[in-house]
N, C-alpha and C positions, 0 to 999 in steps of 0.2 A: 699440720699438727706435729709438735715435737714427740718423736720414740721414747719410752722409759730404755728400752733395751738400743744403745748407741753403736753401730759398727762402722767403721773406715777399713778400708783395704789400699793395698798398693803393690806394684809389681809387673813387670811384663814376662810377655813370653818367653823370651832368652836371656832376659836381667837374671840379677845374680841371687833372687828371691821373691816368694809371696809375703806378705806380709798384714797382719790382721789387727787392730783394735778392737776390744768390747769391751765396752763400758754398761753397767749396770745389773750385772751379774750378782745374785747376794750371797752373800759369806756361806761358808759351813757346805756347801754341796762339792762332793765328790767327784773329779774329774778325772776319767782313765783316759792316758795318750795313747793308749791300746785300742780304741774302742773309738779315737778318732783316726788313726790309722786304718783299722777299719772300713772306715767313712768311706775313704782316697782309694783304700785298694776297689771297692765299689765300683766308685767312678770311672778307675782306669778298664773294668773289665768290659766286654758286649764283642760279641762277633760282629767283624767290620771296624775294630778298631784300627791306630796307623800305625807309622814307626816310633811317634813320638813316645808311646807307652812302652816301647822295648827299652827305651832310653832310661825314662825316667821312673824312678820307684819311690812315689811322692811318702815322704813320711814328715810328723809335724814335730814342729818344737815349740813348747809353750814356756816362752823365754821370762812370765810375770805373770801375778793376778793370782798364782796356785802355789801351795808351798803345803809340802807333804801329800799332794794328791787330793786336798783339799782348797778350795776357793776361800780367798780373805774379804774377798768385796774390792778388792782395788780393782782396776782396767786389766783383761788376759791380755797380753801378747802373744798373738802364734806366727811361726814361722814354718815357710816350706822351700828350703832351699832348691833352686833348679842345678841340678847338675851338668846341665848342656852347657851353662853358661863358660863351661871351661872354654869351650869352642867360642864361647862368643865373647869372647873378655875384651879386646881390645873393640869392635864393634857396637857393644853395649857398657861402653867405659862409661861409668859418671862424672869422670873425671877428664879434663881435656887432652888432648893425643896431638903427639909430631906432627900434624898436617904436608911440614916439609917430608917428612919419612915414606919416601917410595913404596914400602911394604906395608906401612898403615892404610896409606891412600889405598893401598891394592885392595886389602882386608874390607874397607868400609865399601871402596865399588863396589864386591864381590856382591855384599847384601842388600847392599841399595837396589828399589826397584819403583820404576816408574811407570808398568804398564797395571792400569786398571784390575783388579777382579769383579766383575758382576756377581752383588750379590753381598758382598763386603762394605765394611765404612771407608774404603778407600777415597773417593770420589769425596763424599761428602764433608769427611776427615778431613783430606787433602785441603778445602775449599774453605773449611770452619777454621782450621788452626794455621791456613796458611805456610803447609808443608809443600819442598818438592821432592822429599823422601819419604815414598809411602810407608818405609819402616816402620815412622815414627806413628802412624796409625794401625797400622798391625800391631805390634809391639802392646799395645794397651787395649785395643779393641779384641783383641785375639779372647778365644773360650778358655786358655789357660788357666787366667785367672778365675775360674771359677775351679780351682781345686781348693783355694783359700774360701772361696764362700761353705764350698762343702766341708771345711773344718768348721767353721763357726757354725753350720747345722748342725754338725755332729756337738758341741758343745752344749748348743738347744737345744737338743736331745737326750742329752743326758740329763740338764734340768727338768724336764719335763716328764721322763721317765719314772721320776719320783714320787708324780700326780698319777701315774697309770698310763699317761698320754703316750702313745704310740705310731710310730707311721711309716709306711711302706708304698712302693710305686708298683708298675706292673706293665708291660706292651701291650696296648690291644689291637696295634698296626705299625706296619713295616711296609713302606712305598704299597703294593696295591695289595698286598697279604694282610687281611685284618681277621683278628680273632672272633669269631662268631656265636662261640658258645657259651653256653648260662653256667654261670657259677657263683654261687651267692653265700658262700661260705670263705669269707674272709682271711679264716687262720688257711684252708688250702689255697687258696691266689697264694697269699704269701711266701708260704713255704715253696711250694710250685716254681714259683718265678724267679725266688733265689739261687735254686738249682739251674734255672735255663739262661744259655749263652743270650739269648736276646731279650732276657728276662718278661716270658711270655710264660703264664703257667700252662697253656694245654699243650704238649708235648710235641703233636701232627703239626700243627700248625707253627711252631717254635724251629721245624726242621724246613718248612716252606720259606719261612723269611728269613733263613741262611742261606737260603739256596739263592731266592731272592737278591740277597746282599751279592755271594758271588758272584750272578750273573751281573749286576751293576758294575762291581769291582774288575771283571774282566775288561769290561766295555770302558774303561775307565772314567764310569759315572758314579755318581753317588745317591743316598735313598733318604727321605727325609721318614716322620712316622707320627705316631700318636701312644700317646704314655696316659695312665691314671694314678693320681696319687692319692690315699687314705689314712686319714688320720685318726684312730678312734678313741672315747673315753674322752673327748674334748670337752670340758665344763658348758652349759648354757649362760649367756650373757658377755660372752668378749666380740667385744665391737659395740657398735651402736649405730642407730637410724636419727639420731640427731643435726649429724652434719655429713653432706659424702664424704667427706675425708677421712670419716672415722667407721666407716662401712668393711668389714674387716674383708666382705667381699670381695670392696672395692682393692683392698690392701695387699691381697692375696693373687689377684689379680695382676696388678700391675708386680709383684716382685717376681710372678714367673712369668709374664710376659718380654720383659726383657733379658730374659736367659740370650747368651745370642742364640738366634737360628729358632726363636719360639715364632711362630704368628699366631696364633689364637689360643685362648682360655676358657675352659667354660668350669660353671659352677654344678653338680648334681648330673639332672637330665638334660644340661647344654643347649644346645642347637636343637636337639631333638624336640624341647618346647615349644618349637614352631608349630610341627606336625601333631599335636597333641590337645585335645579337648581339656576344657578345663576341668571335667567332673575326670578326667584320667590324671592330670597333672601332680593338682595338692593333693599332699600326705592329711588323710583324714586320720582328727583323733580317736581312739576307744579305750573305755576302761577297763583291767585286769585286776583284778584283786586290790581295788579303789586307784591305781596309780595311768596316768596318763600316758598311752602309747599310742607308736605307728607303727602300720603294718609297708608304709612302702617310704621309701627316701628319694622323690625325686628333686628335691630342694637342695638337695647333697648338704646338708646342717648346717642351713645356713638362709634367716628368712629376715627379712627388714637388715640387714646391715650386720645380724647379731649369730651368734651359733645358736642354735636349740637343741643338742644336747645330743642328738645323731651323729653319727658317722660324717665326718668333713669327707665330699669326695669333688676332688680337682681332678679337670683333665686338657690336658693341653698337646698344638701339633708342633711339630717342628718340620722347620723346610729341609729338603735337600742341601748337605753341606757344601755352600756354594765353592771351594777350590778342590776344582776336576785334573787328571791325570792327564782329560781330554779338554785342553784350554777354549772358552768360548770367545768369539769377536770383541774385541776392547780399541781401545784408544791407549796412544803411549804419548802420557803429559811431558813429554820430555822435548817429543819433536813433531808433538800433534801430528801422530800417523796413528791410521789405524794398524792392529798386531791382532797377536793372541795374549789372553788371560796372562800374570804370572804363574807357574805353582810353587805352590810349596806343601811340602810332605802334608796331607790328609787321612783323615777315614773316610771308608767308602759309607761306615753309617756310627750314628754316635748318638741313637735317639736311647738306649738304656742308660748311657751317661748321663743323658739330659735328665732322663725322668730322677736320677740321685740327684743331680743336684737341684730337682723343682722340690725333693725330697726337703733338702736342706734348707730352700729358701722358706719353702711356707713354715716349717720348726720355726726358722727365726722369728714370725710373723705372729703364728700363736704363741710364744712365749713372750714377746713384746705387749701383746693383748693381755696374755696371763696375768704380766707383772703388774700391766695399770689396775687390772680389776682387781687383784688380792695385796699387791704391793708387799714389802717386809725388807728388811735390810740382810736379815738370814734366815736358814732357810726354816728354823724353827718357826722363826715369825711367820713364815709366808704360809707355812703348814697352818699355821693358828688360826691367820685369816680366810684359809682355804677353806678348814671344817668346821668354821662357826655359821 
């Protein structure tokens, strides 16, 4: 099923840019480059970040689509230039190089690398596109590129900020340190968690999975975790139980399942619906002053396919980021021998990152949904179709 809301990206890790399309944005809405800056500085923060974030201080440039701080309706164009690429210029040249040139040749060996990492698209990369320079799969496989996606949430965020729509993430586990306690007051997670390095809101525990991280980080391993994302004030009716395709479940689903380094997704009560009776499970209705309410959300707002008008809550884990300090057994396709892992520079953990950018994906997701269900070319219109 075709998106109303259209994005492309492009870019690699050490190329000389990210680079974003989006199409079908509608005129007349306000967009601050402040406030997607924001977005990026996000992303880069979490204790157990690498070196790559002392490098880079990702900020965007929105080169179309906005003129005076205002959106025309045409396609945005944003850009994130990487600055490492000074280092990598002849290396990630677009353009073709001396091959005869003794010091290009040298430049390009240097980065070439042919030993496996477990755990990476290497192998598979290698094998689909018929590389014998795993470069050229790192290079686009790499989590980089997901600073560009996290501009374009921040973009669908700000659209949707207009409807009231809101969303924020939160840790509620760090490798074996998981947060245990109740807290069901939405505005404090948030607040809470903005403040905390591992963006965990209860403090005790925030200080255990630093520690956690450290000890990983000495031993030169890494720590994978578990994030929750919330979106609240989300209209009833985007998506539908018509066709799976359009199950927004389903939609939401699949866009933060393939964050790299996500393996599972759950909607609401998750996994836990296993263990759970059914007279425990569904959110029964009652009336309040004639108006239909729940008192519990384990559906996470979200039932046949459709929102119902609850609090969106997604939660997803992420594995341990597989390039270790401490290389594991591999194969080197080069001279079929077994070696160690390659590395290249890491965090020892990158699950608060992750959770911004599940932040960003599902924005783009309910705005996509938003747009089919109220539609409007600006955003007057869209208002109109909103509160009729």
């Amino acid at each position: 099923m075709n998106n109303i809301l259209k994005v492309l990206t492009s870019g690699e890790s050490h190329g000389k840019c990210l680079n974003a399309i989006i199409e079908g944005i509608p005129a007349g809405i306000s967009i601050s480059v402040e406030k997607i800056n924001y977005e990026l500085w996000r992303r880069q923060q979490g204790y157990g970040r690498g070196a790559r974030m002392k490098i880079e201080s990702d900020k965007a440039e929105i080169k179309s689509g906005v003129r005076h701080g205002i959106t025309t309706g045409a396609p945005i164009c944003l850009e994130i230039k990487n600055k490492d690429y000074e280092n990598w210029k002849t290396v990630m040249s677009t353009e073709k190089v001396d091959l005869t040139d003794k010091d290009v040749i040298k430049l390009i060996e240097e980065k070439k690398f042919t030993k496996l990492r477990p755990g990476h698209a290497d192998w598979a990369g290698s094998q689909k596109y018929k590389f014998n320079d795993l470069r050229n799969v790192l290079e686009r496989s790499s989590a980089r590129k997901t600073a560009i996606e996290v501009a374009v949430g921040a973009i669908a965020k700000q659209v949707l900020s207009n409807f009231n729509i809101e969303g924020f993430s939160t840790i509620s586990q760090i490798g074996k340190i998981k947060n245990v306690k109740q807290n069901n007051n939405l505005k404090e997670i948030k607040e809470l968690s903005e403040k905390s390095e591992v963006r965990c809101w209860d403090a005790e525990t925030s200080e255990l999975m630093k520690i956690e991280i450290d000890n990983a980080k000495e031993n030169g391993d890494t720590l994978g975790g578990a994030f929750e994302i919330y979106f609240e004030n989300v209209p009833i009716g985007l998506g539908s139980y018509v066709h799976y395709d359009r199950a927004i479940d389903g939609k939401i689903a699949q866009a933060v399942m393939s964050i790299p380094a996500v393996k599972s997704v759950e909607i609401g009560a998750g996994s836990q619906s296993a263990e759970l009776m059914g007279s425990e499970m569904h959110d029964s209705f009652y009336l309040e002053n004639k108006k239909i309410v729940r008192k519990t959300n384990n559906a996470g707002g979200i039932e046949g396919g459709i929102t119902n008008g609850e609090t969106l809550v997604v939660k997803g884990t992420m594995k341990p980021i597989p390039t270790m300090k401490t290389p594991l057994p591999t194969v080197d396709i080069k001279n079929m021998k077994e070696d160690f892992a390659h590395f290249e520079r890491s965090d020892a953990c990158a699950v608060p990152a992750c959770a911004v950018v599940a932040e960003a994906r599902i924005a783009v997701v309910i705005l996509d949904e938003f747009l089919r269900k109220f539609g409007g070319d600006s955003l007057e219109e869209l208002k109109a179709h909103y509160e009729y």
